[in-house]
N, C-alpha and C positions, 0 to 999 in steps of 0.2 A: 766562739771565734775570737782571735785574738788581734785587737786593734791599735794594744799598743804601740806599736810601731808611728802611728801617725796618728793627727788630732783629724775628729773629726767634726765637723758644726752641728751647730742645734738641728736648725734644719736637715743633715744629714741624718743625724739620729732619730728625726721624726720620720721620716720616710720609711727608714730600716723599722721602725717599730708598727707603722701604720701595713706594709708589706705583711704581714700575720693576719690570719685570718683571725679578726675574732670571737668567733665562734664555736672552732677549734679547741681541742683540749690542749694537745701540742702542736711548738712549731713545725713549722713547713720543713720538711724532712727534704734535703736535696742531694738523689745519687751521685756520686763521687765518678760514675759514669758517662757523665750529661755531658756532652760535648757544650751545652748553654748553661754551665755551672759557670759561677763568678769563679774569678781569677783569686787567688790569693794578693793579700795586699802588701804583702813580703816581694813580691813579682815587679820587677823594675819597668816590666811593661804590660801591667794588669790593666786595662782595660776600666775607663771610667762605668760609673754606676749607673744607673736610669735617672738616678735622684742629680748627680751633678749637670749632666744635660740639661736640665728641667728647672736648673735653680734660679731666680729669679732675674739675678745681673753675672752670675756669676764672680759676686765678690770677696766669698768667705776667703780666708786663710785657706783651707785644707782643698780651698777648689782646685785641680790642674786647667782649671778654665780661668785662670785669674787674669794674667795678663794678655788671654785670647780677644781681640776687638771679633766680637757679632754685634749680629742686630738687636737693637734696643727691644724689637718685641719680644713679649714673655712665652710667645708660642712657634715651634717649627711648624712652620705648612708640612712638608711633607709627608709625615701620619697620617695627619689631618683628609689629605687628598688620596690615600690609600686606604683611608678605612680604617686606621690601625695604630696602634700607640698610642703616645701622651702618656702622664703623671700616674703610675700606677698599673699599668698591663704589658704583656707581655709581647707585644708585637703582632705582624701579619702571620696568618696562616701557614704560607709560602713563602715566609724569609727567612732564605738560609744564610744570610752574610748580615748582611746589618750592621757593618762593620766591628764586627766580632773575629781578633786575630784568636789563629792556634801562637800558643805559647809553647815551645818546648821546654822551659825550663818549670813549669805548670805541674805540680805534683799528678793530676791528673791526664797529662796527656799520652798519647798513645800514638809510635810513630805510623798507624793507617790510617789516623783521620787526613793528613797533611794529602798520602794516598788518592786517599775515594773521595775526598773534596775536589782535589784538582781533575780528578777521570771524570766525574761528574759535570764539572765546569768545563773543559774540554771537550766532551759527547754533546752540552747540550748548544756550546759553541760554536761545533761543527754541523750540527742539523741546522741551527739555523741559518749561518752562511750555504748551506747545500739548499736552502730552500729559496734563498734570493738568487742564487745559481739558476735552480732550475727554473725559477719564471724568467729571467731572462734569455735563458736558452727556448721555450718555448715560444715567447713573443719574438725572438728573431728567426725560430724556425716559421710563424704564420707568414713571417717580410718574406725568407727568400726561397722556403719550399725546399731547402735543399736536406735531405735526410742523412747523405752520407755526412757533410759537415757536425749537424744534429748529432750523430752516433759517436763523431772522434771524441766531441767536446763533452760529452757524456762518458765518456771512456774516461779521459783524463781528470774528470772529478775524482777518479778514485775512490768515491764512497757507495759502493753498490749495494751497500745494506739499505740506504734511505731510496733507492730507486722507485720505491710502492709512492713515494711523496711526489716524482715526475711523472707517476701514472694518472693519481689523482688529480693535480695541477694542470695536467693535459686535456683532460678530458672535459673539469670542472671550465678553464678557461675556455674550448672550446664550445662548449653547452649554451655558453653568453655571446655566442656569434653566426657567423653564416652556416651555410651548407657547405661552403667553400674549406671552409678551417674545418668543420666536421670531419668531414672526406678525408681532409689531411691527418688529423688528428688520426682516423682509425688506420689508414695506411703507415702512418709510422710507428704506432704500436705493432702491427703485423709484421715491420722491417727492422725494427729492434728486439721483438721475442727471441728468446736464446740464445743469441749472439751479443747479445749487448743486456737486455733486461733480463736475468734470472725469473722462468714459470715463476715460482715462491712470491716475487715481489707485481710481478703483474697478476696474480692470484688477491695480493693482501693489498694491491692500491686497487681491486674492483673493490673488495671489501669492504674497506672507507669510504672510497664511494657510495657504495648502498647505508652506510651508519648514518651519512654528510645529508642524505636527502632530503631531510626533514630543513634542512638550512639551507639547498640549494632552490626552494619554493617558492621559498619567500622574494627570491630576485628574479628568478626563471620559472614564469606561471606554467609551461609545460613541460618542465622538470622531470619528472615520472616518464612523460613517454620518451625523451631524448637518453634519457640514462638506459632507458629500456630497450634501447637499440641499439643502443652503444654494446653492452650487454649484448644481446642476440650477434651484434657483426662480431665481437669478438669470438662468440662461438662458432660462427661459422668458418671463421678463420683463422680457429683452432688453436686459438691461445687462452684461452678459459675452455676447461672440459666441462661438457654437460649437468655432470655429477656439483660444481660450482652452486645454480640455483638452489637446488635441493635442502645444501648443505647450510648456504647463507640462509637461507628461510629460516631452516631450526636455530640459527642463533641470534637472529634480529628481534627486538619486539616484537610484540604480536600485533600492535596496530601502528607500528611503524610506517613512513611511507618508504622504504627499502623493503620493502612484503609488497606491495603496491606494484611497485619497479619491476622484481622479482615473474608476480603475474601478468603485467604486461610484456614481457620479455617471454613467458613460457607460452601465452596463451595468445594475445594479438602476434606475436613476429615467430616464435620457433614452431609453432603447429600448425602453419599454414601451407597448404601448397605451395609450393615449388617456393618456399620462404629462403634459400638461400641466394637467390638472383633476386628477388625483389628486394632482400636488407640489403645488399652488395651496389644497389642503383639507387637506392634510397636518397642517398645526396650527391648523385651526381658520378660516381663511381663506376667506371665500364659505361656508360653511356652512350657510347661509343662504339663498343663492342659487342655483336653481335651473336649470337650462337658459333654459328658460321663463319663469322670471321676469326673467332678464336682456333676454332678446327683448323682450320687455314696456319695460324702460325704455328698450332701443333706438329701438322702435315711437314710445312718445312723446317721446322728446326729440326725434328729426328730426320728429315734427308740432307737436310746438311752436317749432320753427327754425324751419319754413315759414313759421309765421305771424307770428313775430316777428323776425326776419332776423336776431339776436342771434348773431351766430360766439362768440364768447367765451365766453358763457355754455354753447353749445353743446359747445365743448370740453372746458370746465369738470367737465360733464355728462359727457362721456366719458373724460376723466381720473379722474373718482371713480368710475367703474366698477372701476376698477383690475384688468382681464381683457384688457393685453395680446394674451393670444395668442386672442382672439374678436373682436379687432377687425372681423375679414374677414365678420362680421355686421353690422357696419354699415355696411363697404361694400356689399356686397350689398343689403340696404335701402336704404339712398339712394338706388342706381341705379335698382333698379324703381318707386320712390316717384318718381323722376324721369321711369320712364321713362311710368306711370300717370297722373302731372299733369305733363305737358309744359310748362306755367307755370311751376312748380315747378322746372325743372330748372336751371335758371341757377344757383339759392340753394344749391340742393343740390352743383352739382359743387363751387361757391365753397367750401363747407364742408370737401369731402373736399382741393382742394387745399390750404387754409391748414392740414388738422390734417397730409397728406404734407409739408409746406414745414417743419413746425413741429417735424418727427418725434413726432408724438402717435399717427400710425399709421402705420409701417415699410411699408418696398416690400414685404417677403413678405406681409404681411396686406392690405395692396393688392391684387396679385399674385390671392394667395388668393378675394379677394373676386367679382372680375371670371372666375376661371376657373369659380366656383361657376355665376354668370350663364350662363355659354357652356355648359356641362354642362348647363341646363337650360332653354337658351333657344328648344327645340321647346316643350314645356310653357307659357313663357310665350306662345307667340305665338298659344296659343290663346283667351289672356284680352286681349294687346297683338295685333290685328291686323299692326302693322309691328313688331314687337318686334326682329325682327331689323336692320332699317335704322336703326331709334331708337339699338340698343344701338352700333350699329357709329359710328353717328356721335358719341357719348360717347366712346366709347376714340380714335376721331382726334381731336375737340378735348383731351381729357385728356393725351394723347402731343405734340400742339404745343404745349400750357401746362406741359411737361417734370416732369408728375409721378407719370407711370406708362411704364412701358417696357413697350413692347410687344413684344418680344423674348420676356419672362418668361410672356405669356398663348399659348394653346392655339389652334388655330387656328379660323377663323370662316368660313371660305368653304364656298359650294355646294356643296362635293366632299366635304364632312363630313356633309350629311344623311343621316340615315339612306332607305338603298334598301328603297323597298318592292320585295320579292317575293314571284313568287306560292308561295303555300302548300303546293300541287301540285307544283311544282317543287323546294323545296326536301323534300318527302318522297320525292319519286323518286331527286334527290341522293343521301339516305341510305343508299338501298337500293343503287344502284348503288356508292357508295363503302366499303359496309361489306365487299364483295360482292370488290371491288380489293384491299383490305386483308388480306383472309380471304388471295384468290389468291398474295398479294406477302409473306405470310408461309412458301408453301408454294414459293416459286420466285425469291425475294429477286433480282426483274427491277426494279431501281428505274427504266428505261428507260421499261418498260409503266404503272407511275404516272402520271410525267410526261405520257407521250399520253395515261391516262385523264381527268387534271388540264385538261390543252389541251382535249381536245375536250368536257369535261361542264360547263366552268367555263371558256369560251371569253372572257368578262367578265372574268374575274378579280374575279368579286364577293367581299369583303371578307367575309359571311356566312358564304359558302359555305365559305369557305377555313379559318374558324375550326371551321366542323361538321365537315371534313374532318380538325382536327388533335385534337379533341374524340373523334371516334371511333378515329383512330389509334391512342390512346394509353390508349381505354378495354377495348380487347379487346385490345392489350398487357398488359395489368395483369393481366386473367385467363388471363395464360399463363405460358408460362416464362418464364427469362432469355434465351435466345438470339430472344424475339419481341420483347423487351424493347428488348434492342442494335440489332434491325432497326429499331424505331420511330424509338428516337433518329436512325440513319442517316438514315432516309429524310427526316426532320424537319429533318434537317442539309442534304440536299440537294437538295429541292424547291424553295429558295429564296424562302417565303412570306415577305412585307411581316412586318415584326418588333408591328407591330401587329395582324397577323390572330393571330399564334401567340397571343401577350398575350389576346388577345379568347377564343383557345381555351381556356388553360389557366383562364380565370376563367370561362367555362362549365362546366367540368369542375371545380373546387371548388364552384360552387355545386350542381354534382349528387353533391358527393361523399357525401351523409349517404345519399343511396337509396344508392350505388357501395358505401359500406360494411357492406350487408348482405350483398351478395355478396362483396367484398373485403374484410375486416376490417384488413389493412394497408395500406389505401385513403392515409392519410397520410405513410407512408414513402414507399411509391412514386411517389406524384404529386411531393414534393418531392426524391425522385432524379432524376425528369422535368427538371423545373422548374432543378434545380441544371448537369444535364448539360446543358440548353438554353443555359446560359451560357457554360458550359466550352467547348461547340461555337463560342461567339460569335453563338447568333443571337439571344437578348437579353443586352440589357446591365444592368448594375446600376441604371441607371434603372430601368429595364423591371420590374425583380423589386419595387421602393419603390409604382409605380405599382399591381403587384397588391395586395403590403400595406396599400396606402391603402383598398382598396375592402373589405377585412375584417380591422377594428380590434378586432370582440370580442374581450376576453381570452379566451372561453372554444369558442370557433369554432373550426370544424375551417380554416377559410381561414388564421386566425392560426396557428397549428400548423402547417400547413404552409411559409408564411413563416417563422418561424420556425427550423423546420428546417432550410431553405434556406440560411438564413445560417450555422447552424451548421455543415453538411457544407461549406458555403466557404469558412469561417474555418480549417477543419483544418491541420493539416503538409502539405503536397504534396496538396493538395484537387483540384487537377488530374488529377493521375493516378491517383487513387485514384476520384474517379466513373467516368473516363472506363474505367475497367477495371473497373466495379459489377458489368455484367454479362458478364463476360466478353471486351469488345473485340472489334476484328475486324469487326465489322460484322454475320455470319450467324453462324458455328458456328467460327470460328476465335481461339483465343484471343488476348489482347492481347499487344502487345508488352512486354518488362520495357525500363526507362528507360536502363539500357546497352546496351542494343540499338542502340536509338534513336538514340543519340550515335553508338555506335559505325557506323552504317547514315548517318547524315546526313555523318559525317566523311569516310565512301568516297565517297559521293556529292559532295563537295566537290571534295574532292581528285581524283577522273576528271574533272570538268568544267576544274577547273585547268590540266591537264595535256593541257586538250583535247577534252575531251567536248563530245558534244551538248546543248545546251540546254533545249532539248524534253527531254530524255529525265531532265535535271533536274529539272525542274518537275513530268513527271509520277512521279518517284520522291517527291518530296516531300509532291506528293499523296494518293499512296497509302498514306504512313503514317497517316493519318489521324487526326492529332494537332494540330491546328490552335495548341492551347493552348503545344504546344511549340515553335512556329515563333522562337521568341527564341535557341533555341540554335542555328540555322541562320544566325543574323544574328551572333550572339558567333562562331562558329566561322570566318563567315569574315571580318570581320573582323579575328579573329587570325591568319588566314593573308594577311589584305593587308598587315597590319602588319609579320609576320616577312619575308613572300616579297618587298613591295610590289609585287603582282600587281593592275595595274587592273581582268582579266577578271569578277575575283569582286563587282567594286563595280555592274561595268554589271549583273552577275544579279543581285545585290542589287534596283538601280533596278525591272528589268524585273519581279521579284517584286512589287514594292510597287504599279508599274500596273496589274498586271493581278490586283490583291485577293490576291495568295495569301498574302502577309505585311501584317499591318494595323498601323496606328500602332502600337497598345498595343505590339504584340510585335516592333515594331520596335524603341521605344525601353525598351524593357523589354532587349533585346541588349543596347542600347550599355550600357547600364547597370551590365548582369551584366561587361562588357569594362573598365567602369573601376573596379569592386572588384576585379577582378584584376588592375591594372596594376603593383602593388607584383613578384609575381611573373613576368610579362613582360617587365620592365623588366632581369631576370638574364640574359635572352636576347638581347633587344633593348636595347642603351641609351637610344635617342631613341623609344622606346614611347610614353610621355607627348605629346610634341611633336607625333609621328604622328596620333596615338589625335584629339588637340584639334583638328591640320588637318580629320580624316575626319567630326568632329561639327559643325564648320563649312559641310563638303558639307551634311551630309544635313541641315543645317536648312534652307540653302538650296533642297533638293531637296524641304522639306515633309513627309520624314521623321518627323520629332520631335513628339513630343507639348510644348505648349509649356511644360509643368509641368517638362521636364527642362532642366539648366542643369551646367554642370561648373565646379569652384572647381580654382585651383591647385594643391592636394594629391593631384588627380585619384580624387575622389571624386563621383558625383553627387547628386545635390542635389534635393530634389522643394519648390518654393515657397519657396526662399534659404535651408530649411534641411537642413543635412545628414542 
């Protein structure tokens, strides 16, 4: 470097020297890059040194501190109080000025730093004036309640990017106070969504929220349950989608208290009976309002639409209802109000499509609305002579003005009346089947079912079928375990419409309260039923929401058993653990243990590999009678097409899956368990991975795969693009 230019003092030079590491072979190399490179000293505005700051009086010659009066002391505080600097270092982590100018005349400079310094100093300028903005917009929203004011002056900030920050600040501020500010709080989140807050940023200030929790604890000792409700009203009020918890769970710590939050929101507030009226009064919210009285201003505001064709106001009307998740009452009324003054019906649908177009009522309470109708459109059509033609032709113009999917409604045709039959018949039914039952306990012939099934229910009436699994499982219950395990079998494999069984077991809750005088663990049992009926696969997770739906009291024996349901499902290996409740086996033989199993399916692989019969595969498979387990049949052998690259085991695969024996789920529930263990297959096999990706490529194309399953390069699976 060259200094001739100017003298510099001793002490300067000792600094410059003592700057060298000495330890180092050479000097401290510095990029010509560095925006924190020293200035040239040819530069009429270079930038003093570290060392001239620091000099003792600042009296040499060569100082430009010469004639500067400071303080006599020989130290700056301000390092000192930041942690950072003094004689020899190079400053704070986080300081980007330090009064350090760009130089343009600076052989090194580049005109974007002048750029991305000032964009930078500008963004973080404006955040934080937008965040004393919005606490003061909140603290005068808690004074005067008024939302629309709240909305303009949110409007005119003009920076809708940092909106996640007036989510946050809303909700945090309200958390440290009454019931009163709560209430307000979630109500003007609900009257700002869309129109004013962007989903995206009331999405990513819940999100901060859940990160903040661990800090909001510390001041708000019930933290966790307030955010957790917060959380639950938003969902009910359909400005966080459900899919929200899920999501934040996989990307929060694992022992986070935003996981905490998370499950008090899914488990105390959103799984509970009738949990959408109880979060909504929580603090004070509708209070006021009634079932019945809301009906009421449904009733009149569409009669006053009618007669004044006013949409707007009509919306207006049902926006300040602020009962979201009751929308599906006012579809409901409209339609019958439409379907009662057929004049009327034009104004009416117009109404429901502008508030669907507008999203002021969401497709589920659409949805909702219209299934209520169908559920009870025997009923109507004895006050609407054509109710049924009326309502059908509503849902097809509704579905080509593209504002109801009909996909999502329940079905409407002829084949869903209910069958009258005779009275007489269905009591001789009983006596004959109770009769079958008694016999088929005592000689576990599921053969002689079947033909008493054909020939006394040659219809296959949908009734009948339900009183037949009704009684099955009612004179099960007052017996032992091994009549117990025959029930389930036989239930397994009469192969009744998954909708008669449904129709049975809610016949049989609703007789459970007489069941439980002679049964008094009436509700364990029905929901060991109930659980094992799933386990078997002959209903599905639907199926069991669909019972739930039809008994919501909290205090019901139906909910109780719901209830139950879920919990014996939710268990550790909940599988094997019902399917062995009573014993296994089917009559008096006990169940298999789960190495067995493997152990029994691996021989069974491997003979067929080597040459076995096919047939003789399929029915050894069968006769384990583990339906639930069929995924290790599909992991096993595709780890042996993998090692062996044995085509024979893909076509059994194939032929498994046409002929039901292996069903989607546990299809791709195999490949699944195949690629959380490709880390150690890959010790065996090198091109495992490569394999493994060709083989999932088949079976999608084969129809295989459930389409929720997807596989990333790390060979991991994937459910919905997340790991």
């Amino acid at each position: 470097m060259d200094f001739t230019a100017g003298k510099l003092s001793n002490e300067h030079q000792e600094q410059l020297r003592s700057a060298a590491d000495p330890l180092s072979v050479s000097p401290i190399q510095i990029s010509p890059k560095s925006p924190r490179s020293p200035k040239s000293p040819k530069s009429p505005k270079s930038p003093r040194s570290p060392g001239d700051r620091h000099s003792k009086h600042g009296s040499d010659k060569g100082s430009p501190l010469k004639n500067k009066k400071n303080s006599h002391s020989p130290r700056d505080g301000r390092p000192k109080k930041g942690g950072c600097g003094g004689k020899g270092t190079w400053g704070g982590l986080m300081d980007t000025d330090d009064g350090h100018a760009i130089d343009p005349n600076d052989p090194n400079y580049t005109s974007s730093e002048d750029t991305e310094r000032t964009s930078t100093k500008d963004m973080v300028a404006a955040f934080e004036e937008y965040k004393k903005k919005a606490i003061i917009l909140v603290e005068e929203y808690f004074q005067n309640d008024d939302i629309t004011s709240t909305a303009n002056e949110l409007r005119e900030l003009g920076m809708s990017c940092y909106d996640f920050y007036f989510i946050k600040k809303l909700v945090s501020m309200a958390m440290d106070r009454h019931d009163k500010e709560k209430e307000m709080a979630a109500v003007l989140l609900s009257a700002l969504y869309a129109e004013v807050i962007k989903p995206q940023q009331v999405y990513k200030g819940f999100s901060k929220l859940l990160e903040s929790a661990d800090d909001f604890i510390v001041d708000i000792p019930d933290a966790i349950d307030i955010l957790a409700l917060f959380i639950a009203r938003a969902v009910v009020d359909d400005i966080l989608p459900p899919a929200f918890l899920a999501k934040a769970n996989s990307s929060l710590p694992k022992y986070s208290k935003g996981i905490e939050v998370i499950k008090r929101a899914e488990k105390g507030y959103l799984s509970a009976p009738l949990h959408a009226e109880i979060i909504e009064r929580r603090w004070g919210g509708s209070k006021n309002k009634t079932v019945e009285d809301v009906k009421d201003k449904i009733n009149n505001l569409l009669i006053e639409y009618v007669v004044s064709g006013e949409k707007n106001e009509a919306c207006r009307c049902i926006k300040d209802l602020n009962m979201r998740f009751f929308h599906h009452e006012i579809v409901k009324r409209a339609i019958i109000m439409a379907m009662e003054k057929q004049q009327a019906e034009n104004r009416l649908l117009d109404l429901l499509k502008k508030a669907a177009e507008e999203g002021l009522i969401n497709s589920s309470q659409l949805s909702k609305g219209f299934n209520r109708i169908i559920d009870n459109i025997d009923d109507l059509s004895l006050d609407i002579p054509n109710a049924r033609v009326i309502f059908q032709s509503i849902i097809s113009k509704a579905a080509s003005e593209g504002w109801l999917c009909i996909s999502s409604l329940k079905s409407l045709s002829t084949q869903l009346e209910k069958q009258e039959i005779d009275e007489k018949l269905v009591k001789e039914f009983k006596v004959k089947a109770i009769s079958m039952i008694k016999e088929y306990f005592l000689s576990g012939e599921i053969i002689e079912v079947s033909r008493f099934l054909e020939s006394e229910n040659s219809s296959c009436l949908a009734e009948l079928n339900a009183i037949f699994v009704k009684k099955l499982i009612t004179l099960a219950m007052d017996r032992k375990n091994r009549e117990k395990e025959m029930a389930s079998v036989l239930l397994s494999s009469v192969c009744f419409p998954a909708d008669d069984v449904v129709n049975g077991f809610v016949m049989l809750i609703e007789a459970a309260d007489d069941t439980a005088l002679d049964i008094p663990i009436v509700v364990e049992d029905l929901a060991m039923f109930l659980a094992r009926a799933e386990v078997d696969e002959i209903l599905t997770p639907q199926h069991m929401e669909e019972i739930g739906s039809q008994f919501f009291e909290p205090n019901s024996i139906g909910n109780k058993v719901v209830l139950m349901v879920k919990s014996l499902l939710k268990g550790r290996l909940s599988g094997e653990r019902i399917l062995r409740c009573w014993g296994g086996g089917g009559s008096s033989t006990n169940g298999w243990a789960i190495e067995d199993v493997k152990d029994k399916i691996r021989k069974l692989l491997e003979e067929f590999e080597s040459g076995g019969d096919a047939k003789e595969a399929y029915r050894c498979i069968k006769e384990l009678g583990m339906p639930f387990f069929h995924h290790e049949v599909v992991k096993k052998s595709l780890v042996i097409i993998i090692e062996k690259k044995n085509e024979r085991l893909w076509g059994f695969l194939k032929e498994c899956f046409s002929m039901g024996l292996i069903t989607m789920y546990q299809m791709t529930k195999g490949f699944a368990r195949v690629a959380e263990s490709l880390d150690d297959l890959a010790l065996d096999v090198p091109d495992a991975e490569k394999q493994f990706k060709v083989n999932v490529e088949r079976a999608e194309a084969e129809g295989w795969l459930d389409s929720t399953f997807s596989f990333n390069r790390l060979g991991h699976p994937m459910e919905n693009g997340f790991c």
